[in-house]
C-alpha positions as a Markdown table, in Angstrom:
| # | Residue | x | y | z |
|---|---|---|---|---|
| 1 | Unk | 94.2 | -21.7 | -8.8 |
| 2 | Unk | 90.8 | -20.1 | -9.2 |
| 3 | Unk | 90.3 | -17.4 | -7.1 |
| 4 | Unk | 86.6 | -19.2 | -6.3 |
| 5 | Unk | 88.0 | -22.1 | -4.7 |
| 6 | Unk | 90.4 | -19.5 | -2.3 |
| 7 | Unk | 90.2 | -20.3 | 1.6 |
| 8 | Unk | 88.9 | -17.3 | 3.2 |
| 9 | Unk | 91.9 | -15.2 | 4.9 |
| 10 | Unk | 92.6 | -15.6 | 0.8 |
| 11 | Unk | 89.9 | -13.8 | -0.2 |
| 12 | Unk | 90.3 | -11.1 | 1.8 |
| 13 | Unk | 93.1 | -9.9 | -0.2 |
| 14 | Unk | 91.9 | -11.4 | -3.7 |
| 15 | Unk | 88.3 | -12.3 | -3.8 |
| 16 | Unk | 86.3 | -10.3 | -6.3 |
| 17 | Unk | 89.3 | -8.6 | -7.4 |
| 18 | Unk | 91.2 | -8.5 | -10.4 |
| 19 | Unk | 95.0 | -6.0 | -11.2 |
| 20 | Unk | 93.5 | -3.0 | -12.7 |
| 21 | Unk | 93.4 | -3.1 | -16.6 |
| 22 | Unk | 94.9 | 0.1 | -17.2 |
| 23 | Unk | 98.0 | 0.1 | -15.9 |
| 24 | Unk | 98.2 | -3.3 | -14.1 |
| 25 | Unk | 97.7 | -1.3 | -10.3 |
| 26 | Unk | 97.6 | -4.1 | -7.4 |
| 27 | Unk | 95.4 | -2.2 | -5.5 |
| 28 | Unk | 92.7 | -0.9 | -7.2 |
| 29 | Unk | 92.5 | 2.9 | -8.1 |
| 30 | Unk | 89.8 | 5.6 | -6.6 |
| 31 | Unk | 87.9 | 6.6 | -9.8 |
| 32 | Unk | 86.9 | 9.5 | -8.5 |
| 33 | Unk | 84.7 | 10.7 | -11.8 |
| 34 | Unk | 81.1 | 11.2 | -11.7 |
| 35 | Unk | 81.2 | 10.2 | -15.5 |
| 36 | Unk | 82.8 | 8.1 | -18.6 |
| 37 | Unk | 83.3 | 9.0 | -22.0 |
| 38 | Unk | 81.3 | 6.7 | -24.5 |
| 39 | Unk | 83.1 | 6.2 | -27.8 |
| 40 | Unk | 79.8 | 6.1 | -29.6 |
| 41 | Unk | 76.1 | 6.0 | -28.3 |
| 42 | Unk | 75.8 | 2.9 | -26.4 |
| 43 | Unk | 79.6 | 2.0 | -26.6 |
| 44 | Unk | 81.3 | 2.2 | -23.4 |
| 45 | Unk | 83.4 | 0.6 | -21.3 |
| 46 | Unk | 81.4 | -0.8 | -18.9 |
| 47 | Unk | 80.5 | 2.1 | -17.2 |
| 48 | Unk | 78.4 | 5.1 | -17.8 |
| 49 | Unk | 77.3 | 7.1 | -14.9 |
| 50 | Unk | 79.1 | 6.6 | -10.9 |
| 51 | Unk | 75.5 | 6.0 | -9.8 |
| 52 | Unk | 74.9 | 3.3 | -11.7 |
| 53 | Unk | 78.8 | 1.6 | -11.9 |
| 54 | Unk | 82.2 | 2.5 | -10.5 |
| 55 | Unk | 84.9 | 0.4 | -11.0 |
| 56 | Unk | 86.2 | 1.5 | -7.6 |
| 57 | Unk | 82.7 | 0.3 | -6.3 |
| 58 | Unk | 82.8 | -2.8 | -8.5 |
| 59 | Unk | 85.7 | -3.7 | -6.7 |
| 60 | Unk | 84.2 | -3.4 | -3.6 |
| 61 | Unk | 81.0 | -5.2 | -4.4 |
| 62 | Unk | 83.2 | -8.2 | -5.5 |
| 63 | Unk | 85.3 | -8.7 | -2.8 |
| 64 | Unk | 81.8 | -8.1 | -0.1 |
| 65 | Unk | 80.8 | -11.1 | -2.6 |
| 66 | Unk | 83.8 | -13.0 | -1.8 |
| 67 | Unk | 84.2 | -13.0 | 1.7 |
| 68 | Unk | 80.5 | -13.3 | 2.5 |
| 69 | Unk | 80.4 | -16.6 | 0.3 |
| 70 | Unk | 77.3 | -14.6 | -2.6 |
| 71 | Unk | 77.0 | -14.2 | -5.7 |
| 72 | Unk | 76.0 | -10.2 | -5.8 |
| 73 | Unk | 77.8 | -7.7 | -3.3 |
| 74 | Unk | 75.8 | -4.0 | -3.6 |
| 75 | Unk | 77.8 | -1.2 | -1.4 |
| 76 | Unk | 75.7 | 1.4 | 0.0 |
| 77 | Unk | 76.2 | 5.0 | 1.5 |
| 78 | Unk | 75.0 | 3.9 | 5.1 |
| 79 | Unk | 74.0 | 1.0 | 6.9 |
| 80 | Unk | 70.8 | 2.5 | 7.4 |
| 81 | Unk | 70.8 | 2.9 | 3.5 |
| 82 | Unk | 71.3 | -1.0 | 2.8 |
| 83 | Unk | 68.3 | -1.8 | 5.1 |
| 84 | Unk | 66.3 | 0.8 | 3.5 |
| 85 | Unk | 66.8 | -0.8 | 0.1 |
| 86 | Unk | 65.8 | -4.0 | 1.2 |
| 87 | Unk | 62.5 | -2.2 | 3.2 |
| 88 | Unk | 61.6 | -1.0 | -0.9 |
| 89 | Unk | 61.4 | -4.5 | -1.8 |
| 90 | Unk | 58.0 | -4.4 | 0.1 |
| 91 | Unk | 54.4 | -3.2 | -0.7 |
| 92 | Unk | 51.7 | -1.9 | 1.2 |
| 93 | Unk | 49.8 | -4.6 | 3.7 |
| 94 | Unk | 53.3 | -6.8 | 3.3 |
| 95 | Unk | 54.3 | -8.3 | 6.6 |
| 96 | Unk | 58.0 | -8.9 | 8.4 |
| 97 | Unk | 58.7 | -10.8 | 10.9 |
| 98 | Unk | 61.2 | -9.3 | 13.0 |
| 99 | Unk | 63.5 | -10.1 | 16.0 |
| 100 | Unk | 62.8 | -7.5 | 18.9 |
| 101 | Unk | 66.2 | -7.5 | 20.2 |
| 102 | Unk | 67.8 | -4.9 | 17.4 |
| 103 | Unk | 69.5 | -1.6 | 16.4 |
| 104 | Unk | 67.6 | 1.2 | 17.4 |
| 105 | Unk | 67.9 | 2.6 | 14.1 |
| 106 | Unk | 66.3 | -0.6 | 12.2 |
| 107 | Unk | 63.1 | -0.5 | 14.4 |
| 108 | Unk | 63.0 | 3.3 | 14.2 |
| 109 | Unk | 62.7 | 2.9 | 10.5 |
| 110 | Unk | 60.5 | -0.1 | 11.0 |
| 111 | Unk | 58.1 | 1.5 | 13.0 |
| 112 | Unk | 58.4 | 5.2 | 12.2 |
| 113 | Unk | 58.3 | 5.2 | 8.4 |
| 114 | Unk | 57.3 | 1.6 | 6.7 |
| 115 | Unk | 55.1 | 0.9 | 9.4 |
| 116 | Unk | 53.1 | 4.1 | 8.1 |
| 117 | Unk | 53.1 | 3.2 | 5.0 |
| 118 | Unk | 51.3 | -0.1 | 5.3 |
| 119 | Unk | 54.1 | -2.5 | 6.1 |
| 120 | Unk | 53.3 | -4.5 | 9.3 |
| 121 | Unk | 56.0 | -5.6 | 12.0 |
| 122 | Unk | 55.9 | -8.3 | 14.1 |
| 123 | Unk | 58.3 | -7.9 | 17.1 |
| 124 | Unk | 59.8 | -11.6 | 18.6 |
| 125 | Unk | 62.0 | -12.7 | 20.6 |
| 126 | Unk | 64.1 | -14.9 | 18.1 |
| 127 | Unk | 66.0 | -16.8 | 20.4 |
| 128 | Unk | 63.7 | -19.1 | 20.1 |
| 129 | Unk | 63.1 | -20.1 | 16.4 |
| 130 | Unk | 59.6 | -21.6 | 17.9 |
| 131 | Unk | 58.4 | -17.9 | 18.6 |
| 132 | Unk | 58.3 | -17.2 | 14.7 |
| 133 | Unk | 55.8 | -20.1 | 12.8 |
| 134 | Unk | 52.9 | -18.5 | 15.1 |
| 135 | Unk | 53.1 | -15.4 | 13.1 |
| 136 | Unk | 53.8 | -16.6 | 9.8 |
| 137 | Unk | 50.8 | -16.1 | 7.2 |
| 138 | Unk | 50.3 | -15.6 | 3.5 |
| 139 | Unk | 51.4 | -11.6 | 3.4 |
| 140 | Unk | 54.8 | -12.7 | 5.8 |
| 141 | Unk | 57.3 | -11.6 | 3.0 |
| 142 | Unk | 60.7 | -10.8 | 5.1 |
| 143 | Unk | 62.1 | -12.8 | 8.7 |
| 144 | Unk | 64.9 | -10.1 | 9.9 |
| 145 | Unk | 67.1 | -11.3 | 12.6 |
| 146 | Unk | 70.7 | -9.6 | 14.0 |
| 147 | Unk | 73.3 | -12.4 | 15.7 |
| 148 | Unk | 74.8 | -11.3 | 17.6 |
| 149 | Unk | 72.6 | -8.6 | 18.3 |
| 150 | Unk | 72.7 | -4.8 | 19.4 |
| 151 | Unk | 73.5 | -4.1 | 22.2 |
| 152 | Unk | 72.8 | -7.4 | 24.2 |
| 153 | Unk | 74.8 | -9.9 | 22.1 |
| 154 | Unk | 72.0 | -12.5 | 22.0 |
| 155 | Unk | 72.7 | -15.4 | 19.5 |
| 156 | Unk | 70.1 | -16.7 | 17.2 |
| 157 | Unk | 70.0 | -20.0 | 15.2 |
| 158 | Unk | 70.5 | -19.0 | 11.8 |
| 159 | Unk | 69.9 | -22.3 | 10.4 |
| 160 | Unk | 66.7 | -23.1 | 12.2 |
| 161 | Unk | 65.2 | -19.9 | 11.0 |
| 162 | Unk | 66.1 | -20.3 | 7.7 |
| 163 | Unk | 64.9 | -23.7 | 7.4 |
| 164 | Unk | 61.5 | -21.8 | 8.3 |
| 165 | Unk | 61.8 | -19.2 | 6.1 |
| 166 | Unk | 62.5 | -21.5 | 2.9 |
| 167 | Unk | 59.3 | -23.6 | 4.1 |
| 168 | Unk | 57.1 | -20.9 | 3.5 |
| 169 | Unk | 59.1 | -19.0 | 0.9 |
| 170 | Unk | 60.0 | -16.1 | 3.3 |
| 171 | Unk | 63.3 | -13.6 | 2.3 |
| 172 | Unk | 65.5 | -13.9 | 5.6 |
| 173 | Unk | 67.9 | -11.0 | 6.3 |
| 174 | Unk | 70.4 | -11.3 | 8.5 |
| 175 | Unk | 72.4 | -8.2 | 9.9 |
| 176 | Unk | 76.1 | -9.6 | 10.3 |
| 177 | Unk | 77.5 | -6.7 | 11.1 |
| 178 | Unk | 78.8 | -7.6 | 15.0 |
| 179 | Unk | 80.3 | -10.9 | 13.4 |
| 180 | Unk | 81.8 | -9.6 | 10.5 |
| 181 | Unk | 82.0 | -12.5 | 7.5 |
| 182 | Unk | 84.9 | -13.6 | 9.3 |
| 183 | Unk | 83.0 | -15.4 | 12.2 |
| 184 | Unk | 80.2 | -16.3 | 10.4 |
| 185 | Unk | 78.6 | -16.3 | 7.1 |
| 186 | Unk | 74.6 | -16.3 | 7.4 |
| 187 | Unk | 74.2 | -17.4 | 3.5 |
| 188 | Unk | 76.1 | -20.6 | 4.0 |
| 189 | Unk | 73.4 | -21.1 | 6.9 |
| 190 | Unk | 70.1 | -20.6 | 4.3 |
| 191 | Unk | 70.0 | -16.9 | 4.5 |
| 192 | Unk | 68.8 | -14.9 | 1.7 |
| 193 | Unk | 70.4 | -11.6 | 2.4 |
| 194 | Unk | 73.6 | -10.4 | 4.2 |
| 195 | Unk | 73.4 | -6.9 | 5.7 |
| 196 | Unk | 76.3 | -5.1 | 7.0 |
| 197 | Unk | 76.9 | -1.5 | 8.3 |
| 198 | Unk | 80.1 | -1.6 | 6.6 |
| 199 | Unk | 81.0 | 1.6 | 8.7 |
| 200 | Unk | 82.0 | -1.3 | 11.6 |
| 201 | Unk | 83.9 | -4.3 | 11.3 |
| 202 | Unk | 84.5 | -4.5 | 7.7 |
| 203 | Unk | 86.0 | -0.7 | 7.6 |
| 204 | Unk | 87.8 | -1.3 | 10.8 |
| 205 | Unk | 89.3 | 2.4 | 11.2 |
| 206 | Unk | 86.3 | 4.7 | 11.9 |
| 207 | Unk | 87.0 | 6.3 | 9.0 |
| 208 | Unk | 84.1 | 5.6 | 6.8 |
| 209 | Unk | 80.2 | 5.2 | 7.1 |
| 210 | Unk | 78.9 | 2.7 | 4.5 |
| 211 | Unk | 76.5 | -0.4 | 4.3 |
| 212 | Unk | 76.2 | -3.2 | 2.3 |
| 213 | Unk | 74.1 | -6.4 | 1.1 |
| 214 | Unk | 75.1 | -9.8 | -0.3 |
| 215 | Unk | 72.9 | -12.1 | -2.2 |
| 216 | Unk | 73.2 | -15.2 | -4.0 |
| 217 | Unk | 69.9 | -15.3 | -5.8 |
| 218 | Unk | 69.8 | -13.4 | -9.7 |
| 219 | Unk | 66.9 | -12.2 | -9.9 |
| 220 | Unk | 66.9 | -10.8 | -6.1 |
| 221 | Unk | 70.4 | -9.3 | -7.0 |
| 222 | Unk | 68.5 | -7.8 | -10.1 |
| 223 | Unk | 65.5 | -6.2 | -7.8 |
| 224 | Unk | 68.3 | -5.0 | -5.6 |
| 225 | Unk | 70.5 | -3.4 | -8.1 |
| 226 | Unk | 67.8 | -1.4 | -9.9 |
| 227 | Unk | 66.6 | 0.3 | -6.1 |
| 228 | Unk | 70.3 | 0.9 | -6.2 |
| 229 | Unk | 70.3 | 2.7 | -8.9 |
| 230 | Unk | 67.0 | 4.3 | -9.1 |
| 231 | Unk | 67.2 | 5.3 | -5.7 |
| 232 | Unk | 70.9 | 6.6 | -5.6 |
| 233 | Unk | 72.2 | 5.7 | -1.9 |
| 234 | Unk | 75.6 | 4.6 | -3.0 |
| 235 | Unk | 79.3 | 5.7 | -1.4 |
| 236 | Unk | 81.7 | 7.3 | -3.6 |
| 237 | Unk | 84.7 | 6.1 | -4.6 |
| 238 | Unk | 87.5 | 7.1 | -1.9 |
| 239 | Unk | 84.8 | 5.7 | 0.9 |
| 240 | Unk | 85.1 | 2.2 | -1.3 |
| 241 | Unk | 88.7 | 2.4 | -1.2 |
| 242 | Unk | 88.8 | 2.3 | 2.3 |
| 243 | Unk | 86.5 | -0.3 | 2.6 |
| 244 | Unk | 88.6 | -2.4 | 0.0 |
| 245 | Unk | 91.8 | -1.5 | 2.2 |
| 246 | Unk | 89.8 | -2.5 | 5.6 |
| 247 | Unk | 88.6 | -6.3 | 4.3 |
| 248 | Unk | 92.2 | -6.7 | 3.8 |
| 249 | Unk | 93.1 | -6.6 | 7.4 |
| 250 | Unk | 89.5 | -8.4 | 8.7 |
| 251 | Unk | 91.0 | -11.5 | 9.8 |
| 252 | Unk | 94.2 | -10.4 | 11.7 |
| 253 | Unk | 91.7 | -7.3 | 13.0 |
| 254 | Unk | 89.1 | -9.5 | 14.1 |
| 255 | Unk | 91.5 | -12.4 | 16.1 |
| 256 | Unk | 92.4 | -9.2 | 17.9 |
| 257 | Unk | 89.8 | -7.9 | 18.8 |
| 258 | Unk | 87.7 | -11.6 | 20.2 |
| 259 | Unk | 91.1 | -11.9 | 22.2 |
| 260 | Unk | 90.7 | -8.6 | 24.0 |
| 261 | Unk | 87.2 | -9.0 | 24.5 |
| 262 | Unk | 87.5 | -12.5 | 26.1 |
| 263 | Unk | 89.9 | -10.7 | 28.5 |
| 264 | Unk | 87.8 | -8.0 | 29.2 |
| 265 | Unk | 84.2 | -9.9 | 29.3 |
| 266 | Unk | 86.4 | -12.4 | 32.0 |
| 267 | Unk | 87.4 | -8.8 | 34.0 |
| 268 | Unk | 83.8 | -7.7 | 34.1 |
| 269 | Unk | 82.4 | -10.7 | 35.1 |
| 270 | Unk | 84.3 | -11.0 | 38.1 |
| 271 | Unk | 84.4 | -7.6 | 39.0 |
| 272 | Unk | 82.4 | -6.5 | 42.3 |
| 273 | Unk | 80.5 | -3.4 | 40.6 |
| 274 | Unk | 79.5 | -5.4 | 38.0 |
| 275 | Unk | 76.1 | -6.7 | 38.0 |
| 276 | Unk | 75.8 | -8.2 | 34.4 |
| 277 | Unk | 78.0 | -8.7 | 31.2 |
| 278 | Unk | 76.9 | -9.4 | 27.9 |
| 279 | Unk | 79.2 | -11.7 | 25.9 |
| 280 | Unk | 78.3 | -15.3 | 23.9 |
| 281 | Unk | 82.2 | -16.7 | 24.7 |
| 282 | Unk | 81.1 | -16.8 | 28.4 |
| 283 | Unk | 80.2 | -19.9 | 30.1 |
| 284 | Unk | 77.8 | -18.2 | 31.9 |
| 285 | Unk | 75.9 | -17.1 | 28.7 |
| 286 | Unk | 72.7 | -19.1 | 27.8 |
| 287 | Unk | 74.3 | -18.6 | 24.1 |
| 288 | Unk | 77.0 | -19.8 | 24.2 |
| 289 | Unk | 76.3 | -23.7 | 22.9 |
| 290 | Unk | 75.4 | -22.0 | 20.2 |
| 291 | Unk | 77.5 | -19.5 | 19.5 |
| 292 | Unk | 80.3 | -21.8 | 19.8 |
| 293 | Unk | 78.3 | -23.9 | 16.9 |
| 294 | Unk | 77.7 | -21.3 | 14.8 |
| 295 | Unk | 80.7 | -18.5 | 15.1 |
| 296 | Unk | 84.5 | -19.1 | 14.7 |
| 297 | Unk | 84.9 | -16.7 | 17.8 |
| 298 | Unk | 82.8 | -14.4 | 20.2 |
| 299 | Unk | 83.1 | -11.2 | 18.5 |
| 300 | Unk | 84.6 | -8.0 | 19.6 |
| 301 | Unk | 81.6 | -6.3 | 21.6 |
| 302 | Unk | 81.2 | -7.0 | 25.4 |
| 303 | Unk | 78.1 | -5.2 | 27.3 |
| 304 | Unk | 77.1 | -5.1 | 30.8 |
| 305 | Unk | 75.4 | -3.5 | 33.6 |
| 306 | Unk | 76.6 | -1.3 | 36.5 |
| 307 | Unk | 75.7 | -1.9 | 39.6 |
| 308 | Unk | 72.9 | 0.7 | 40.8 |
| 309 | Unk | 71.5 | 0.7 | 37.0 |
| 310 | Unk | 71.3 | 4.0 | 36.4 |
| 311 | Unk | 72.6 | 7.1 | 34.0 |
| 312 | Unk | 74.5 | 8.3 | 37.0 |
| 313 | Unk | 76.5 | 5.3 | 37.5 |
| 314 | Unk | 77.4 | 5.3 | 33.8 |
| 315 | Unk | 78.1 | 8.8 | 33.6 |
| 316 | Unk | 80.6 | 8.1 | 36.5 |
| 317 | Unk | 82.5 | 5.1 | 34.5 |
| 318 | Unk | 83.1 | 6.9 | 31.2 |
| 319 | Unk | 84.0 | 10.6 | 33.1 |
| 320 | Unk | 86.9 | 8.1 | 34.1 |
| 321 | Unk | 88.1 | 5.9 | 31.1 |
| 322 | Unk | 90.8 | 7.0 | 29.1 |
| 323 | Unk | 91.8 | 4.8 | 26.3 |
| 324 | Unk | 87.9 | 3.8 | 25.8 |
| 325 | Unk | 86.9 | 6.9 | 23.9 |
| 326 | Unk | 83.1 | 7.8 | 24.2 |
| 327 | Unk | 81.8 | 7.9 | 21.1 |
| 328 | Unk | 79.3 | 6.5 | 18.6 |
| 329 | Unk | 80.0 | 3.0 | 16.5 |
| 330 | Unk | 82.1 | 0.1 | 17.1 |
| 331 | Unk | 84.3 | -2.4 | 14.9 |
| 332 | Unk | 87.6 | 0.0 | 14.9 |
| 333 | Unk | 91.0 | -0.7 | 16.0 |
| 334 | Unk | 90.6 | 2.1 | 18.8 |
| 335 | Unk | 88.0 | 1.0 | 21.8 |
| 336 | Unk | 84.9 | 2.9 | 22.3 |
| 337 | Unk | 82.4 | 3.1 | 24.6 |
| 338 | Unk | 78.6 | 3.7 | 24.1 |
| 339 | Unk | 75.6 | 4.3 | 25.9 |
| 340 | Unk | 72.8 | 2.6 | 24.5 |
| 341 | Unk | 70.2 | 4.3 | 25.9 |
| 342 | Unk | 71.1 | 7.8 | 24.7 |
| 343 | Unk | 73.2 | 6.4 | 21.4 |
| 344 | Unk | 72.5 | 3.5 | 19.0 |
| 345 | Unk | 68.7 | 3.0 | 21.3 |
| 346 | Unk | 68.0 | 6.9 | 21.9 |
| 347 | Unk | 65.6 | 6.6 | 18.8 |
| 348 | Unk | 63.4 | 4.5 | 21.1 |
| 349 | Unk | 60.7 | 4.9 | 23.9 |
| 350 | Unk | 61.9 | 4.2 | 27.4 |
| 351 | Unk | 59.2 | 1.2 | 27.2 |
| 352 | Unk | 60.4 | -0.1 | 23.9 |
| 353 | Unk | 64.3 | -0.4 | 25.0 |
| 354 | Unk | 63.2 | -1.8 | 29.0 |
| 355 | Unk | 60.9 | -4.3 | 26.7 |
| 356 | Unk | 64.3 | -5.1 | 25.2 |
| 357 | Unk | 66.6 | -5.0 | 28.3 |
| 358 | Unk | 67.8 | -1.9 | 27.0 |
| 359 | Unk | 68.3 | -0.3 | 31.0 |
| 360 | Unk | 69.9 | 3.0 | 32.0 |
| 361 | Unk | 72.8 | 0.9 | 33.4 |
| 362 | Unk | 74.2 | -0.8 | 30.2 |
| 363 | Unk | 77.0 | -0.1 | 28.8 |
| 364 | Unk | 78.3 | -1.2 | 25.5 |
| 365 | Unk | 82.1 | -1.5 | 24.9 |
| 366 | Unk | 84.0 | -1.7 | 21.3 |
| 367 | Unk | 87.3 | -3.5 | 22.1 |
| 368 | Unk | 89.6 | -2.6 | 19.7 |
| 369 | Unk | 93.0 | -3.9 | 19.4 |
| 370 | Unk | 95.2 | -2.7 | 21.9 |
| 371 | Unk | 97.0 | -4.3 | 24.9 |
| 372 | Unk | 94.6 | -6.2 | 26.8 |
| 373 | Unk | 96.1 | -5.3 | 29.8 |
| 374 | Unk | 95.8 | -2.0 | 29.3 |
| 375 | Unk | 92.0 | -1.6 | 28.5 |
| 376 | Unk | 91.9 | -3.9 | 31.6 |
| 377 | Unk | 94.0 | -1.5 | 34.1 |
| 378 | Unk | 91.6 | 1.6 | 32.0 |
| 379 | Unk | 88.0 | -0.6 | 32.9 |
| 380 | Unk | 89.6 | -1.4 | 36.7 |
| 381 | Unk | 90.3 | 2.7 | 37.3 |
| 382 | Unk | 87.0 | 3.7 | 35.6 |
| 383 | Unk | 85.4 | 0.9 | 38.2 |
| 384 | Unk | 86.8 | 2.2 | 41.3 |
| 385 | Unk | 84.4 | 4.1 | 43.6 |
């Protein structure tokens, strides 16, 4: 059986991967070398210099390939790093497109370095894919949407947008890193390029910080590969074997973690100091048609509002919890807890993240993998007044 034609649980364990030549090693080895020998000038083995090639790396790339349904996997020292690489695809007085409800960090970079280097940003709500034609012109070069997006979950119609974005010959990114490939893969839907903060979801143990595109496209793997390597952002080896190790586990990880967070989203929803929860897999969500179209499951994030809206209510709540560490990230097997509005959105001016619904009550949860009924019984004690 060809390894392309493997179902996807499959690929998580083979995709992109071959038994290491050497010795034959199931899992490949950390190369941790920062050079190779060349027999002769211009005769190697492949690989020449770690910033340019690992086979650790390769490995890596292969498998992101895989399981994301591309051609070209590139891994990258941050998540910031893979959206900074795609960014140097741009010149001065290019134009993107770009959905307003995102990771603080992506409009922070947006807006406090390309945007003052000629790059102009358009900021929509992409829920509706009718918000984006208006703004299309001859210098649109990139649409960049998140869905589910950070920190309010909102789920936008990946297909739609692409179906735009190939009319007018538009590079569409899409940030999958709250779905993981494992609920949905944006390239099967039109989309030109994957992004992941690989640190999340696809590492699953908090034990890494990484980021990563996919493509299918040659000669956009070929631009991508040479800001790679000219530019030098990549992980090193050990970081890659971790990754490889994580996308082993992705499926039975992520099933775990969209059960506890149906659980806990159902909690919150029905609980009296609760005024709001963000999570597509409700009923109640506008999303949730098509989230249920688009995804294989809700994903592992839940978000909502305290009651009384403010910092003081939240500091309250996460003085209390005890297995819901509070800490930055999400996507790990332990449960976190984040405040926006001080963490992943700090970047941001008050009026930027209230624009977004960004308020000083939100709260964004991680569920990790643990009994539901314990995170509930922690989330019901935090609650109490």
């Amino acid at each position: 059986m060809s390894k392309d034609n493997l179902r996807f649980d499959s690929k998580l364990i083979h995709g992109g991967q071959i038994p290491d030549k050497a010795y034959g090693a199931v899992v490949p080895p950390i190369y941790q070398t920062s050079t190779f020998k060349q027999d002769s000038l211009g005769v190697h083995k492949g690989y020449e210099y770690s910033r340019s090639g690992n086979p650790t790396r390769a490995a890596l790339e292969g498998s992101l390939a895989s399981i994301e349904s591309g051609n070209f996997g590139f891994a990258f020292a941050s998540g910031l790093a893979a959206i900074d690489a795609v960014m140097k695809l741009l010149n001065p007085g290019d134009e993107v497109i770009s959905a307003d409800n995102l990771y603080g960090g992506t409009h922070r970079m947006f807006t406090q370095i390309y945007q003052d280097k000629g790059v102009k940003f358009h900021f929509v709500d992409a829920g509706n894919p009718e918000n984006i034609r208006p703004l299309v012109n001859a210098k649109t070069r990139i649409i960049w949407i998140e869905s589910p997006t950070n920190p309010l979950l909102q789920v936008v119609d990946i297909k739609k947008i692409a179906e735009e974005s190939k009319q007018h010959k538009i590079l569409l990114v899409v940030d999958n890193t709250f779905a993981s490939p494992y609920l949905q893969r944006p390239l099967e839907m039109g989309a030109d390029i994957v992004m992941h903060s690989a640190t999340k979801y696809i590492g699953g143990h908090s034990d890494l910080v990484m980021g990563a595109l996919i493509v299918s496209d040659k000669e956009l793997a070929d631009r991508l590969y040479f800001i790679q390597k000219a530019t030098g952002a990549i992980p090193g080896p050990m970081d890659c074997f971790l990754a490889l190790r994580g996308i082993k586990t992705l499926a039975l990880r992520m099933e775990r973690h969209c059960e506890n967070a149906a659980v806990v989203a159902a909690f919150l929803e029905s609980h009296p100091r609760v005024e709001k929860v963000y999570w597509p897999g409700l009923k109640s969500n506008p999303d949730y048609a098509l989230a249920t179209a688009q995804m294989k499951h809700y994903g592992g994030v839940v978000s909502f509002v305290i009651k009384g809206n403010d910092r003081e209510e939240v500091v309250g709540f996460v003085e209390k919890l005890e297995l819901f560490s509070l800490a930055e990230s999400l996507g790990g097997v332990e449960s976190l807890v984040a405040y926006p509005t001080s963490m992943s959105h700090g970047g941001m001016t008050q009026d930027e993240r209230e624009r977004m619904g960004v308020t000083d009550g939100l709260i964004r949860l991680s569920v990790g993998i643990e009994d539901s009924e314990d995170l509930v019984a922690d989330l019901a004690n935090a609650l109490k007044s």
